[in-house]
C-alpha positions in Angstrom: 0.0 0.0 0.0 0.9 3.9 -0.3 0.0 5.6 2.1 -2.5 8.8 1.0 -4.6 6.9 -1.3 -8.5 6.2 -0.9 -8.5 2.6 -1.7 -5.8 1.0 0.4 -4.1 -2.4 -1.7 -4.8 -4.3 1.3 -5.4 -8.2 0.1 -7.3 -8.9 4.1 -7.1 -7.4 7.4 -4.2 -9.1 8.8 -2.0 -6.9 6.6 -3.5 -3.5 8.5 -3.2 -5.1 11.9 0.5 -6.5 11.3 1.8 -2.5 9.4 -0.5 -0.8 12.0 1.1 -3.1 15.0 4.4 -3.0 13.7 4.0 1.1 13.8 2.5 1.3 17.0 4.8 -0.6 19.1 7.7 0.7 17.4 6.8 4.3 18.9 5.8 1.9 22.2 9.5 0.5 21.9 11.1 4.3 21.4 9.4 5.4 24.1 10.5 2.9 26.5 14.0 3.3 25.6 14.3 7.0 25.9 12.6 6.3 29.1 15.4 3.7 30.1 18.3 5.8 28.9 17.3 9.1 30.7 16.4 8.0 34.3 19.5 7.8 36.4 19.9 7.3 40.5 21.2 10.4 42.1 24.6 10.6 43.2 25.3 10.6 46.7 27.5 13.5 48.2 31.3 13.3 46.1 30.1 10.2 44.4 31.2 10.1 40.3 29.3 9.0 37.4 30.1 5.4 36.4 32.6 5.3 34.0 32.1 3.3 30.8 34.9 1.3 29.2 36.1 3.8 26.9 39.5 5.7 27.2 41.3 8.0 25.0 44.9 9.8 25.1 45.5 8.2 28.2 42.8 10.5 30.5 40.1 11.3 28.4 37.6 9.3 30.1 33.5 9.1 29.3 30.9 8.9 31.7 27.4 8.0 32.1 25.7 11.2 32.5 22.0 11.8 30.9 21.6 13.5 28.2 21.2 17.3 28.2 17.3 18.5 28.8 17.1 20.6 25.9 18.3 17.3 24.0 15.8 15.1 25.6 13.2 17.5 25.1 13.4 17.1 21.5 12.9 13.7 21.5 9.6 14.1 23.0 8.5 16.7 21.0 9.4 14.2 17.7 7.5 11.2 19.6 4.6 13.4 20.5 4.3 15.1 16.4 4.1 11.3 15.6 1.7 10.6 17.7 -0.2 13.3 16.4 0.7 12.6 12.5 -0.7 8.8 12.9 -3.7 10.3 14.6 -3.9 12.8 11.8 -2.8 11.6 8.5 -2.8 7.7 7.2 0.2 5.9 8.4 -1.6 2.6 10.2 -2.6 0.4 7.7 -5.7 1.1 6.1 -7.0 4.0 8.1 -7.3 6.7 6.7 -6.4 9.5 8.5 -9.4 12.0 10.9 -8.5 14.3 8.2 -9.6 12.1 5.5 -5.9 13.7 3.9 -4.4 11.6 0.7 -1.9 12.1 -1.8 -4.4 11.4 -4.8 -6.7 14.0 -3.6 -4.0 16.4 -3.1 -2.5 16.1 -6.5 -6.2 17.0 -7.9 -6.7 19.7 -6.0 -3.4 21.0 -7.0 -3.5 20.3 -10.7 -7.3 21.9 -10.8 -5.7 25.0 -9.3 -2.9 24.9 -11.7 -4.9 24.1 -14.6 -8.0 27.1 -13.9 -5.0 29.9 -14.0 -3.7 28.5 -17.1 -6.7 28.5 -18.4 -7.3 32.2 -17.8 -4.1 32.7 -19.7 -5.2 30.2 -22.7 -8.8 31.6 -23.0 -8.3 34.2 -25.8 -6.3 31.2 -28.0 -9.2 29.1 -26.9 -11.3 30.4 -29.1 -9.0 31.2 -32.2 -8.6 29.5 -35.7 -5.2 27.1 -34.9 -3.5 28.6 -37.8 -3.7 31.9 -36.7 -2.8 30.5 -32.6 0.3 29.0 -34.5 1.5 32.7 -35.6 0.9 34.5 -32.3 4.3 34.9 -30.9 3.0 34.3 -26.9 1.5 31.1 -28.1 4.3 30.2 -29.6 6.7 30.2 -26.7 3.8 28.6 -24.7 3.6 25.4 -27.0 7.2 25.3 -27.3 7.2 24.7 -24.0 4.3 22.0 -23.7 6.0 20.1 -26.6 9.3 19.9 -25.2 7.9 18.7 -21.8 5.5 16.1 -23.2 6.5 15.2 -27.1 10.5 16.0 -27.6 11.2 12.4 -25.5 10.0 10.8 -28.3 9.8 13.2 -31.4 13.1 15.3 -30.4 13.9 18.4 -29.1 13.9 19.3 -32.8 10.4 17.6 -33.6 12.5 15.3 -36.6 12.3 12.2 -34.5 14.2 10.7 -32.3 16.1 7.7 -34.6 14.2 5.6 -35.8 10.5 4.6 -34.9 9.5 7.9 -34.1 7.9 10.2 -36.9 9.5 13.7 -38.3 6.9 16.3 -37.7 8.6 18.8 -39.9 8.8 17.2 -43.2 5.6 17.2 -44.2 4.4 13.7 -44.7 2.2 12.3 -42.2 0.7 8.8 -41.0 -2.7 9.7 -40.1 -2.9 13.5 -41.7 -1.3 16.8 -40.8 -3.9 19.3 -40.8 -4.9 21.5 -37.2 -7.8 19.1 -36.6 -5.9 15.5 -37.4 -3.2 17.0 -35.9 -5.2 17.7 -32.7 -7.3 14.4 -32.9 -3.9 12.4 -32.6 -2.7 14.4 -29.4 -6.1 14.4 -27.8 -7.0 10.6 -28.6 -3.8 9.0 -29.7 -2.5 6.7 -32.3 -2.3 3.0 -32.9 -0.6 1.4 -36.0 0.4 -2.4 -36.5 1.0 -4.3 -38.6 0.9 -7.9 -39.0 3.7 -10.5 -38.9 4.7 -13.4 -41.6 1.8 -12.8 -43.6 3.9 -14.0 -46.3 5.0 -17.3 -45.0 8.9 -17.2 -45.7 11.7 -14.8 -45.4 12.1 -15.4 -49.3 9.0 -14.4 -50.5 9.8 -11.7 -48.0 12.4 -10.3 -50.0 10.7 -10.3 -53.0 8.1 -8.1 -51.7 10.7 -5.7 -50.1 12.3 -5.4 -53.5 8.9 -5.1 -55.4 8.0 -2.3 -52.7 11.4 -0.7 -53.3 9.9 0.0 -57.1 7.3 1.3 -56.5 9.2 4.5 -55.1 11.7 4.6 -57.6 14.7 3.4 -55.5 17.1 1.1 -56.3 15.9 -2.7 -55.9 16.2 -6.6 -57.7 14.2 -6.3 -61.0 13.8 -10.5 -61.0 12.8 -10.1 -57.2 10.6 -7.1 -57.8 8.7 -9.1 -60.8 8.1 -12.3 -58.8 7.3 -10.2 -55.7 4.3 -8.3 -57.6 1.8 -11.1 -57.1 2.9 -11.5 -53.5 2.0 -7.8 -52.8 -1.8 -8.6 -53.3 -1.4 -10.3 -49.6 0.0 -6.0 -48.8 -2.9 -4.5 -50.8 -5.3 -4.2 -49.0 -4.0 -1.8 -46.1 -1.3 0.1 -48.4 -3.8 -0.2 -51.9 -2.8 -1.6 -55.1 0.0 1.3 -56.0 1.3 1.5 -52.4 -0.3 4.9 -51.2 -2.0 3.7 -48.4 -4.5 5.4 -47.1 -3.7 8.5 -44.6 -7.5 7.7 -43.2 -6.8 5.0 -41.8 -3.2 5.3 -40.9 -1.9 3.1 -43.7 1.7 3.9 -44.8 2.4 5.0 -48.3 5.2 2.9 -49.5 6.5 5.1 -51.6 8.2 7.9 -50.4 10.7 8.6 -47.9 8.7 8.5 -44.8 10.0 5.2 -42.9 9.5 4.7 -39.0 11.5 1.6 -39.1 13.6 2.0 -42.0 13.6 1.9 -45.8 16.1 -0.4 -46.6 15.6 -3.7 -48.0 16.7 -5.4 -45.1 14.3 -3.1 -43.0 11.4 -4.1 -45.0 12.1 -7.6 -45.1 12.4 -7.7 -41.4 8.9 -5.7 -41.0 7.1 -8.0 -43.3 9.0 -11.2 -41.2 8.1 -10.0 -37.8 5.6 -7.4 -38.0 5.1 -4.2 -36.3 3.7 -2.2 -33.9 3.8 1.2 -32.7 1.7 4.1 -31.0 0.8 7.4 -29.7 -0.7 7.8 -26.2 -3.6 10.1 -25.7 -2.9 13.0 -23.7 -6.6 14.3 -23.4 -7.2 13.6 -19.9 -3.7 14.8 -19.1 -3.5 18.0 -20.8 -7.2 19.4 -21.3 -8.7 21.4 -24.0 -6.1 24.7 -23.8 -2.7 23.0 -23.7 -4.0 20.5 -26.6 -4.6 23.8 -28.3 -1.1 25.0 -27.9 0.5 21.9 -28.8 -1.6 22.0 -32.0 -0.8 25.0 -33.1 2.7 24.4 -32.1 3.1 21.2 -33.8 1.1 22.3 -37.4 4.0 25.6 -37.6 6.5 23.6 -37.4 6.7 23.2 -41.3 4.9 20.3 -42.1 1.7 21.0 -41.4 -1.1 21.0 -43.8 -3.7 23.1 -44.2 -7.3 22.4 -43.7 -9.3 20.4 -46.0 -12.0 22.2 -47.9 -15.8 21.9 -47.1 -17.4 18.9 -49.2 -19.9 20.6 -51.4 
């Protein structure tokens, strides 16, 4: 258990009664001891402390003598905060505290706080197109910040990905779309894309694929493992399409441009048609809210690669 939340991982009662005991009789056991150590006889007329066994320098002798009040005093006081604290705040087991105090609650409170004077800040933006959020200079700075506290672990400092699995945000070709409100749907809800593994049955046919793949983007591949990979691509069709474009609604990769999470190579996409893959996004609704999502967006979409809306169906 941690101490502070509501719903104590207690598996049955005999684990309350054993941390509570344990506490209690440890404070019992201090007690006692401080009680032991600072009662001493008094000391007839001339008599001298008893000397313990310890000698230095040939004279300096130590003695049993109590400790100083002011010393001992403070022990007390720490005993008796305890006391209190236990009494107070959850520390035995599974109760809870006269307070009703706990770390979960506390962290709410706080971040509500927190969040309602931000959100005083964030109204005006709240309410504006994200394009023109993105070339306000204040929002600017502010979703510079936000990104490199919750995005640049993954994406980079730089937003141009951090190696390889992670995607550039800058150049302009995008998974799922890169227009303010896709761009804002994968912050707020996040991302899932996988693909399956061996759906080709061996590493040879494999190959032929990755080289068949390779042409259709113009880069250098096998032509006799390109033409007997063609037929084998049907098994790839039906996520990326017939020409390899995929399809950006549904997060389907296009195959033929530069854009690879795991690599390009042949050996790259031999190995991601072998074993599969399978990557994703977290949502950060619940953790960010409505205004800092709104920063990030427009943060994110003026970076470069952003695109702009898409036009109204007539």
């Amino acid at each position: 258990m941690i101490a502070g939340y509501a719903v104590p991982d207690f598996v049955s009662d005999f684990w309350h009664f054993y941390v509570a005991g344990i506490t209690i009789v440890s404070v019992l056991g201090i007690i006692w001891f401080l009680k032991a150590q600072s009662t001493q006889r008094k000391l007839a007329p001339g008599e001298k402390a008893e000397m313990l066994e310890h000698a230095w320098d040939g004279d300096l002798q130590e003695f049993n003598n109590p400790l100083p009040r002011w010393w001992l005093f403070g022990f007390w006081f720490l005993i008796l905060f305890s006391v209190v604290y236990l009494v107070l705040f959850p520390g035995l087991g599974k109760f809870a505290g006269m307070l009703g105090w706990t770390s979960a609650g506390a962290y709410t409170a706080e971040k509500s706080q927190i969040d309602g004077e931000f959100n005083k800040v964030m109204e005006p933006f709240l309410t504006m197109d994200i394009t023109a959020v993105a070339a306000d200079p204040t929002a600017k700075e502010m979703g510079q910040r936000l990104y490199l506290t919750y995005c640049s672990q993954c994406h980079g400092s730089n937003a141009q990905g951090d190696g390889k699995n992670f995607p550039n945000l800058t150049d302009g070709q995008w998974l799922f779309g890169g227009d303010p409100a896709t761009i804002k749907a994968s912050i707020s809800g996040g991302r899932l894309g996988e693909m399956p593994a061996n759906m080709l049955g061996d590493e040879a046919s494999a190959k032929e694929v990755a080289n068949y793949v390779l042409s259709l983007g113009g880069k250098p591949h096998d032509a006799a493992l390109a033409a007997a990979g063609q037929a084998k691509f049907a098994a790839c069709a039906g996520c990326h399409g017939e020409n390899g474009k995929g399809m950006v609604a549904a997060g389907f990769p296009d195959l033929t441009d530069d854009a690879w999470l795991y690599g390009g190579s042949e050996a790259a996409i031999t190995e991601t048609v072998m074993k599969g893959r399978k990557g994703g996004m977290p949502a950060f609704q619940d953790m960010l809210g409505d205004a800092k999502i709104q920063l990030l967006t427009a943060y994110v979409w003026g970076l470069g690669g952003g695109q702009q809306a898409a036009a109204p169906q007539q």
